[in-house]
C-alpha positions as CSV (number, residue, x, y, z in Angstrom):
1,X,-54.2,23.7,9.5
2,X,-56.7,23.3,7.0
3,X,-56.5,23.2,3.4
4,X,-58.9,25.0,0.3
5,X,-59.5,23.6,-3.4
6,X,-61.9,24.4,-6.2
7,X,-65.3,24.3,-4.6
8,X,-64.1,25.7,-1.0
9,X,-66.4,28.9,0.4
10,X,-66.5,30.6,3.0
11,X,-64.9,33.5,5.3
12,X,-61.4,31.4,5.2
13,X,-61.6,31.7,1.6
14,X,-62.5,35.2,2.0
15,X,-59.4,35.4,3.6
16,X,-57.1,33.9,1.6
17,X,-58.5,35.6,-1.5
18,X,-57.5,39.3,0.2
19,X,-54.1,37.9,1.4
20,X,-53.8,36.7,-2.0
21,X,-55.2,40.3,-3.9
22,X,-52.3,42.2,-1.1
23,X,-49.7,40.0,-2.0
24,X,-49.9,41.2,-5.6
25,X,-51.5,38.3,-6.6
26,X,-54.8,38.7,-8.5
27,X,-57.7,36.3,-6.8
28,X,-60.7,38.1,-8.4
29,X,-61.9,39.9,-6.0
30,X,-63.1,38.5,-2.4
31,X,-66.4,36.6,-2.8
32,X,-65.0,33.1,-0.7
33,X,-65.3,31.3,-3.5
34,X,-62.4,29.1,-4.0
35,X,-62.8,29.2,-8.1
36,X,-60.2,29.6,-10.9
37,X,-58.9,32.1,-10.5
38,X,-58.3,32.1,-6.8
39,X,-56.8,29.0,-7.9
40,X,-54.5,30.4,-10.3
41,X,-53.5,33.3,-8.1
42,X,-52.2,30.4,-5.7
43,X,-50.7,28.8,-8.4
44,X,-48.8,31.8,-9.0
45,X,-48.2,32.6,-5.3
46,X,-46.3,28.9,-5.0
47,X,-44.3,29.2,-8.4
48,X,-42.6,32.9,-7.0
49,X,-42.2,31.4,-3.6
50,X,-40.8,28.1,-4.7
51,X,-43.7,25.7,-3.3
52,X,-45.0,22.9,-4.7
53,X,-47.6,23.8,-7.6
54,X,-50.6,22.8,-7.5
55,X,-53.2,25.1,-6.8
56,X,-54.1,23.9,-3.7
57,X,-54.1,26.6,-0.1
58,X,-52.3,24.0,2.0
59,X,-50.4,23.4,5.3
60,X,-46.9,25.0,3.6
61,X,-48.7,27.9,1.2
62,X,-51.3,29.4,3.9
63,X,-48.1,29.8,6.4
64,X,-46.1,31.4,4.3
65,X,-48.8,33.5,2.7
66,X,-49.6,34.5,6.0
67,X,-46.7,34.7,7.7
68,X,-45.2,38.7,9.1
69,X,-44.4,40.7,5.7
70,X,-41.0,41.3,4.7
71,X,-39.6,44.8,4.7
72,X,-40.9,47.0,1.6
73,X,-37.2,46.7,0.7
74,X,-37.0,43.4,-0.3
75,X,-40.4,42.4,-0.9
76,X,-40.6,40.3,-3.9
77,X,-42.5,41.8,-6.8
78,X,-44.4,39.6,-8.7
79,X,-45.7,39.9,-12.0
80,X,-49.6,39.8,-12.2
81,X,-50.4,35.8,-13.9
82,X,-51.9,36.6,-17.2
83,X,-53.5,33.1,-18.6
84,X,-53.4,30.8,-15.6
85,X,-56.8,32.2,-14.3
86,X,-58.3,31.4,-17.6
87,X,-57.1,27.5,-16.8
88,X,-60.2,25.5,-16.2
89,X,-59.7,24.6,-12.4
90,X,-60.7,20.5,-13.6
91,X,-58.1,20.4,-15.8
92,X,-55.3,23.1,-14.2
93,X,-55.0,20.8,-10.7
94,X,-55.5,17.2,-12.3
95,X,-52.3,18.4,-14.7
96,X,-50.0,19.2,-12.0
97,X,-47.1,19.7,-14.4
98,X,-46.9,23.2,-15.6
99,X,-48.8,26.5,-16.2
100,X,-46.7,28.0,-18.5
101,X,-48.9,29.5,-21.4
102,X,-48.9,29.1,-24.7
103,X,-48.4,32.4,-27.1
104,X,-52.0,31.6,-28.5
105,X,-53.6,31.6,-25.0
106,X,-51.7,34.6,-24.2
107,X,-52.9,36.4,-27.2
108,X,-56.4,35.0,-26.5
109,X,-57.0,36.1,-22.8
110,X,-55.0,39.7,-24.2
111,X,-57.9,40.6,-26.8
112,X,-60.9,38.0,-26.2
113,X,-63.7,39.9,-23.3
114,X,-66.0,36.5,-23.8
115,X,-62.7,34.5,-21.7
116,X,-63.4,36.6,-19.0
117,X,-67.2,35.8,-19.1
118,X,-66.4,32.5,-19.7
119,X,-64.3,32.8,-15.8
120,X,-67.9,34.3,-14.3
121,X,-69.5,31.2,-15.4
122,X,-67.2,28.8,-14.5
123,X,-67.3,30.3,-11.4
124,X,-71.1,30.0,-10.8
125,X,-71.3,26.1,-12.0
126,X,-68.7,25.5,-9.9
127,X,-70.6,27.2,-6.6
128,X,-73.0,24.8,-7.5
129,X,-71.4,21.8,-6.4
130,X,-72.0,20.2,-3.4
131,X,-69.8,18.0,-0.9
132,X,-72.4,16.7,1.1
133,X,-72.3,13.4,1.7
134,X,-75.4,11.4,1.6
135,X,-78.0,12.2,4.3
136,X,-81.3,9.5,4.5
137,X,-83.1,12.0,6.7
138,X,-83.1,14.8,4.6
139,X,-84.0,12.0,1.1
140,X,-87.8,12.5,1.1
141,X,-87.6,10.3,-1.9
142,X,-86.2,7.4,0.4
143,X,-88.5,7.9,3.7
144,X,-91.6,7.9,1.6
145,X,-89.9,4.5,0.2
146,X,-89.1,3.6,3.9
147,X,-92.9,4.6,4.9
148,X,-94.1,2.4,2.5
149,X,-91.8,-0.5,4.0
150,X,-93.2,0.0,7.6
151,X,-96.6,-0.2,6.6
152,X,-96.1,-3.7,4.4
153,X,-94.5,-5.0,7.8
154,X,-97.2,-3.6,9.8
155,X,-99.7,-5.1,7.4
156,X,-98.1,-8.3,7.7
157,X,-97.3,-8.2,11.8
158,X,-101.5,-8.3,10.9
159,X,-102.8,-10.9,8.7
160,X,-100.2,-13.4,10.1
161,X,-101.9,-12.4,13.5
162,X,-105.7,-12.9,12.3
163,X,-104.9,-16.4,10.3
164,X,-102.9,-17.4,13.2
165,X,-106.2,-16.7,15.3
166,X,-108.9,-17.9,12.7
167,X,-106.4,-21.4,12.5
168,X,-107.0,-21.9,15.8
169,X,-110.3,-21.0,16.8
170,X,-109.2,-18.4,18.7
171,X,-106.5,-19.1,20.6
172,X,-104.0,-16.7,20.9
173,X,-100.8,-17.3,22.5
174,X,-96.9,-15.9,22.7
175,X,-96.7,-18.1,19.6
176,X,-98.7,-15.9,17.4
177,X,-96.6,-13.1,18.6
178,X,-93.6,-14.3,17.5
179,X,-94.6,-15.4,14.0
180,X,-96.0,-12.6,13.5
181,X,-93.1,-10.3,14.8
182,X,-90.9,-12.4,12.9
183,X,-92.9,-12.0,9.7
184,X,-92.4,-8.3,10.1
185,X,-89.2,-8.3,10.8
186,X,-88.4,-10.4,7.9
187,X,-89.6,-7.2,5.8
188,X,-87.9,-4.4,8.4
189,X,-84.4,-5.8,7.8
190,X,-84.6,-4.5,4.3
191,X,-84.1,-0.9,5.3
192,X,-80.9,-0.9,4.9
193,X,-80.6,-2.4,2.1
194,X,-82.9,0.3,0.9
195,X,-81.1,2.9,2.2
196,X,-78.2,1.9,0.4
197,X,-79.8,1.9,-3.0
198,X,-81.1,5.4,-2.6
199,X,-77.1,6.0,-1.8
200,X,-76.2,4.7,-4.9
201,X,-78.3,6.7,-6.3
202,X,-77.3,9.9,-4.7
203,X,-73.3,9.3,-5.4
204,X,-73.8,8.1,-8.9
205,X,-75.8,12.0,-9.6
206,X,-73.1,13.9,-7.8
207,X,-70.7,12.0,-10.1
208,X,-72.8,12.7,-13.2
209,X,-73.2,16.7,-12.3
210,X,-69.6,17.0,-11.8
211,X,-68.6,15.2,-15.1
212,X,-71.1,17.5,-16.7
213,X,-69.6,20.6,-15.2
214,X,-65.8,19.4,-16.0
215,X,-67.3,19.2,-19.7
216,X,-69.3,22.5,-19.2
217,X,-66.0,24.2,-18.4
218,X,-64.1,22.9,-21.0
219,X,-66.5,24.1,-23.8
220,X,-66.5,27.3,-22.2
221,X,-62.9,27.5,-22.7
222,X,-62.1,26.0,-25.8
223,X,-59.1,24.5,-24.0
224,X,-59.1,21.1,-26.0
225,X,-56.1,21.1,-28.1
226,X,-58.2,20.9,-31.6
227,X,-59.7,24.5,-30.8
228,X,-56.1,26.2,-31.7
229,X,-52.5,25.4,-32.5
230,X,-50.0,25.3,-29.4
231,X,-46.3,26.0,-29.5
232,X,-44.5,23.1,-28.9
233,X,-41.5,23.4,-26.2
234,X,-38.6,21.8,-25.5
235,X,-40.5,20.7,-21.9
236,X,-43.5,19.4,-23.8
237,X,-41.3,17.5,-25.6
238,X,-39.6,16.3,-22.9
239,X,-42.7,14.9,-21.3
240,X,-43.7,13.2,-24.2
241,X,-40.6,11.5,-24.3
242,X,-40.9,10.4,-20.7
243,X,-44.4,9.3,-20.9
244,X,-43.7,7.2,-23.9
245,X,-40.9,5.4,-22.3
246,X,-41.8,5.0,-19.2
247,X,-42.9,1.6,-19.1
248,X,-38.9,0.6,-18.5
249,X,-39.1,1.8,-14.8
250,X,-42.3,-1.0,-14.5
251,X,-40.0,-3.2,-12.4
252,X,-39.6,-0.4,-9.6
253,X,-41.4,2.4,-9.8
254,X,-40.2,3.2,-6.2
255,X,-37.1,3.8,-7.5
256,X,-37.8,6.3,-10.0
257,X,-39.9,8.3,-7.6
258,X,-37.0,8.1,-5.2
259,X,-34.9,9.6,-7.3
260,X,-37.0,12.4,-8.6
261,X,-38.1,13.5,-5.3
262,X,-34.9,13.8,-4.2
263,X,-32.9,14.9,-6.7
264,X,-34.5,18.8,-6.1
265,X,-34.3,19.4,-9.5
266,X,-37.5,21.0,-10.9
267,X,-37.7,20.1,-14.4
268,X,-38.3,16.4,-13.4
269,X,-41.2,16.6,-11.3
270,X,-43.6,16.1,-13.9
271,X,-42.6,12.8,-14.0
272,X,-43.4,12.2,-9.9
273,X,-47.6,12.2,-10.8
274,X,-47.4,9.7,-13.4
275,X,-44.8,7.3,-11.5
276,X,-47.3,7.1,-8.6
277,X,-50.3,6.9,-10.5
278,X,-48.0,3.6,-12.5
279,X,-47.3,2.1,-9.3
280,X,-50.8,2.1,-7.9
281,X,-52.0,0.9,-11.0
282,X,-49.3,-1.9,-10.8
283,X,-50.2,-2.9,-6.9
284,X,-53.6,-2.9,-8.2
285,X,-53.2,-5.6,-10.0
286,X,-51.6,-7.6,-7.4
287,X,-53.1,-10.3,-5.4
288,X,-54.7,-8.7,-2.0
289,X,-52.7,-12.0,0.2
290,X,-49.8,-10.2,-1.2
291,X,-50.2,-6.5,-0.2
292,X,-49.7,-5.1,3.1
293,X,-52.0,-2.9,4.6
294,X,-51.1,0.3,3.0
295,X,-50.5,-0.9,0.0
296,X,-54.3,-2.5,0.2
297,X,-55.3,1.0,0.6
298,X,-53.7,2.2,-2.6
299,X,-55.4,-0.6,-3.9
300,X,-58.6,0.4,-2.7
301,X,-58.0,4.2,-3.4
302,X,-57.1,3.1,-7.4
303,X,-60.2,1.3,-8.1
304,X,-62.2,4.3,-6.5
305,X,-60.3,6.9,-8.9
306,X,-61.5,4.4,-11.7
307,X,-64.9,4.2,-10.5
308,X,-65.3,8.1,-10.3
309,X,-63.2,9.2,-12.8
310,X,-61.4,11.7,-10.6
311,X,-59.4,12.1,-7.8
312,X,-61.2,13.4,-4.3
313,X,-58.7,14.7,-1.5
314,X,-58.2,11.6,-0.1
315,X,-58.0,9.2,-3.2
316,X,-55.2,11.8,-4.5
317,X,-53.1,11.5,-0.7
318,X,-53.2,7.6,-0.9
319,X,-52.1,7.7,-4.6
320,X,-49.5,10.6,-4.2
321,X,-50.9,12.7,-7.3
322,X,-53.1,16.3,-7.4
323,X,-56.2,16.5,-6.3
324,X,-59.4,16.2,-9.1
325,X,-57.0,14.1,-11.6
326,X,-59.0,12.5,-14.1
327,X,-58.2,9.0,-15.1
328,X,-59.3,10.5,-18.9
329,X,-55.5,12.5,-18.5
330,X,-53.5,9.5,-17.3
331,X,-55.6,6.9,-19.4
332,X,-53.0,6.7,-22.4
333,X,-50.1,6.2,-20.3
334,X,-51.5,4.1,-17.8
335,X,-52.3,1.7,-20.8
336,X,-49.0,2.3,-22.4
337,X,-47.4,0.8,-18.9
338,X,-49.9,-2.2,-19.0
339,X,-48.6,-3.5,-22.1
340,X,-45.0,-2.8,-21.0
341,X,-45.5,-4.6,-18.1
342,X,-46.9,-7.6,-19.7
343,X,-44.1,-7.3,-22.3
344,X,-41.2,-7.3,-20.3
345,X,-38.7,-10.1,-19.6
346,X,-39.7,-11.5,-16.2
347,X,-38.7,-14.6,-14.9
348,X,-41.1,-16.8,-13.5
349,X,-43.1,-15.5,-17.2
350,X,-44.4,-18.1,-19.3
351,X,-43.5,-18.0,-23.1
352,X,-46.8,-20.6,-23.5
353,X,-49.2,-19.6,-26.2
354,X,-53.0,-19.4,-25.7
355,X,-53.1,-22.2,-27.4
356,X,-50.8,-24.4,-25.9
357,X,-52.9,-23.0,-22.5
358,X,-56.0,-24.7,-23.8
359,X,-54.1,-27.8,-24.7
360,X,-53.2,-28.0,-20.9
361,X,-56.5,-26.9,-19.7
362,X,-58.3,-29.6,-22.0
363,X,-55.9,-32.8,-20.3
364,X,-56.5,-31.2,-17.1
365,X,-60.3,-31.3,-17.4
366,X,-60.3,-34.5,-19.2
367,X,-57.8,-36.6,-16.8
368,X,-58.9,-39.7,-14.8
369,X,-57.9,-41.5,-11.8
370,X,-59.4,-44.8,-10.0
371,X,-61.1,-44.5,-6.7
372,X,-59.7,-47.2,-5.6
373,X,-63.4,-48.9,-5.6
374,X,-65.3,-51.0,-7.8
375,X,-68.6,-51.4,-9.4
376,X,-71.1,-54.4,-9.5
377,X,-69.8,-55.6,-12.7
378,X,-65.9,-55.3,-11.0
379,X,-64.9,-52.6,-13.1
380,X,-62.6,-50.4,-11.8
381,X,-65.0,-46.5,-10.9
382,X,-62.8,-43.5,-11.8
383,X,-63.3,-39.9,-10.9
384,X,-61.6,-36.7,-12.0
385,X,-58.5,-36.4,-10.7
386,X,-59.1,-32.2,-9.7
387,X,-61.2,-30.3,-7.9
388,X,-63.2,-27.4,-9.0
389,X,-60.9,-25.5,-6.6
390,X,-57.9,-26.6,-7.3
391,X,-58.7,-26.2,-11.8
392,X,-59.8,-22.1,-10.6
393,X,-56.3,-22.4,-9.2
394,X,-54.4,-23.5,-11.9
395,X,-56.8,-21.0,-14.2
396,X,-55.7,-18.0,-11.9
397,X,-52.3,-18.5,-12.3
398,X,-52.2,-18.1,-15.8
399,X,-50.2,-15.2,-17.3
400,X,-53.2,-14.4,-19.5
401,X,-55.3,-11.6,-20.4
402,X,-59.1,-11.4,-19.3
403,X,-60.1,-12.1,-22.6
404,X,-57.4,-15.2,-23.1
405,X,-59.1,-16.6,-20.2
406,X,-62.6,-16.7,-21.4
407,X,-61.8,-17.8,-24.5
408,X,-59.4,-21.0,-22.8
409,X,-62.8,-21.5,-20.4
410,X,-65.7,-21.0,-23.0
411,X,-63.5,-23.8,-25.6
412,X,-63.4,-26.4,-22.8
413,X,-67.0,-25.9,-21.9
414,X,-66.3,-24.9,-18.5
415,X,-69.3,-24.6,-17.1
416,X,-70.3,-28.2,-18.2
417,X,-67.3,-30.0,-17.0
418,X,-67.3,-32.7,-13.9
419,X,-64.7,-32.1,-11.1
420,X,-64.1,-34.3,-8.2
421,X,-65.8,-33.8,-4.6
422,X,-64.1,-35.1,-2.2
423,X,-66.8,-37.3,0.0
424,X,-67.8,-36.1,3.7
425,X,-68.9,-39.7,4.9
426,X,-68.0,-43.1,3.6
427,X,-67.7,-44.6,0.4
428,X,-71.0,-45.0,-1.2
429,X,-72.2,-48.2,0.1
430,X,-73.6,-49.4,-3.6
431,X,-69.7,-50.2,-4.6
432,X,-68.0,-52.7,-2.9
433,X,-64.0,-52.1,-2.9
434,X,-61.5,-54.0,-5.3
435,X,-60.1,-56.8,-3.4
């Protein structure tokens, strides 16, 4: 069965919003538009019928939505959501924590016509956006580049073809043909690489117009915490406490998730989101020999939710957290863990200092060993003892920052230093060997 997020049209949608509206649940009307507030009708359709929150018509909410109706006698009734509609749909999914509503937002939505305004327009920017992925016959911007190509290679298939002829006096022979077919072809061969410019181009404006409509929405909203005071709970609290110490699970994040998932208590699962994204953050940093093949794609899947600054459907399955999360939400935390995972007590951790790193580096770089050969004068010819590889090695395997590193490399003069090449022939026949 198919699912339906912010950004979903269509009859389906159409659907689901009048399943929604006769369930009690209030989708704004039927236009098949999967906005906000169809969004916060689903959110409010799980949280009555105990299914996982997070705004998103999948597999387990579209069958039970749409399974026979119960008897009028004990058909739920459901209070009508007051604020979660008014949750921008960027910021409502990529929480996936809770939608409870603050008394300010309540009293906000109760007296203020401009939020529900604010919905309409949200609404419409969000219609806006486009899924299509990149199509190179329908870029006229990249055929006229591509026409432009075919005629340079024609032009050249050309002149190589008349110098050819006017070199030799008019001879013309299977040759010619091939120079000048490989001339062109030389030139055709960049097509692609064409092609894939004018792609990067495409994804980096779809990326750009949704980061502009995410901010767009939030403006509209006012939801940054600076536009009004929020009561603080005992669950807000409780989150805060578990974000700011959740660097001690950093050995096994496994293990944590284990245990919230299965412990089928609801006030933890806040915590499940932030695990996952810890411990794809954590294999991320891992050496790829190391990883097996699904943990390669979680690799993969967190440096794409870096590059994009959001979560798409399938970035969000691989990493286990909701759909549209932006790395902006999880950027404290994720750094918090960093640090605690550099900090904590691990084994096989050095307790060297930078300096005493350079130290090594520097005797490394500097150290000497005899060939075994002589020169003309019989003194003994040394070499470095280390390979360029085999220093990288060493360098890589340093429990030092990024920054540590080129600090260590730029004080040794790294690009200037000598390192040994092991020969391919002989010895070099001007030095005889040591007898």
């Amino acid at each position: 069965m198919a699912y339906y997020t912010i950004g979903s049209k269509g009859d389906e949608v159409k659907k689901l919003q009048q399943a929604l509206t006769g369930a009690g649940f209030d989708a704004g009307g039927s236009d098949g538009i999967y906005g906000p507030k169809t969004a916060a009708a689903v959110t409010a359709y799980q949280k009555a019928n105990n299914l996982t929150q997070d705004g998103i018509a999948g597999t387990q909410t579209l069958g039970s939505l749409y399974k026979p109706a119960m008897p009028a006698a004990t058909q739920p009734t459901v209070q009508k959501p007051v604020v979660q509609n008014t949750t921008p749909a960027t910021n409502q999914i990529s929480s996936g924590l809770t939608n409870t509503p603050s008394a300010v937002e309540t009293a906000l939505d109760n007296v203020s016509p401009q939020r529900q305004k604010a919905n309409e327009l949200i609404e419409q920017l969000l219609g806006g956006l486009s899924s299509t992925p990149y199509n190179p016959a329908t870029d006229t911007s990249f055929q006229a580049a591509k026409a432009n190509l075919e005629q340079s290679a024609d032009r050249e298939y050309s002149n190589v073809n008349a110098d050819y002829l006017g070199n030799q006096s008019g001879n013309f022979n299977s040759a010619a043909l091939q120079i000048a077919s490989g001339a062109k072809n030389d030139l055709l061969s960049q097509v692609p690489l064409l092609q894939g410019e004018y792609e990067d181009r495409y994804n980096t404006n779809q990326r750009n117009k949704l980061n502009d409509t995410s901010s767009m929405v939030n403006m509209l909203l006012g939801i940054d915490e600076a536009d009004y005071n929020r009561t603080t709970t005992e669950e807000d609290r409780k989150k805060q406490d578990f974000l700011d110490t959740m660097g001690q699970y950093s050995d096994n994040y496994q293990a944590r998730i284990n245990t919230v998932e299965g412990d089928n208590d609801p006030s933890n699962d806040y915590e499940s989101p932030y695990l996952k994204a810890a411990r794809a953050q954590k294999i991320a940093g891992m050496e790829e020999s190391k990883l097996s093949a699904q943990d390669k794609a979680v690799k993969q899947a967190f440096e794409m939710w870096e590059t994009m600054g959001y979560a798409t459907p399938q970035v969000a399955e691989l990493l286990g957290i909701p759909v549209n999360s932006r790395t902006a939400d999880y950027a404290d935390t994720l750094a918090d863990n960093a640090r605690a995972a550099a900090n904590s007590s691990d084994e096989n951790k050095s307790t060297l200092t930078t300096t005493q790193y350079f130290n090594q580096a520097k005797a490394l770089a500097d150290e000497m060993v005899e060939t075994g050969e002589s020169d003309l004068d019989g003194e003994a010819i040394m070499r470095p003892k280390y390979t360029k590889e085999q220093f990288d090695t060493w360098l890589a395997s340093l429990p030092i920052n990024d920054k540590e590193l080129g600090d260590i490399m730029d004080a040794i003069d790294y690009d200037n230093l000598e390192f040994y090449v092991a020969p391919v022939t002989g010895p070099d026949p001007r030095y005889r060997r040591t007898q």
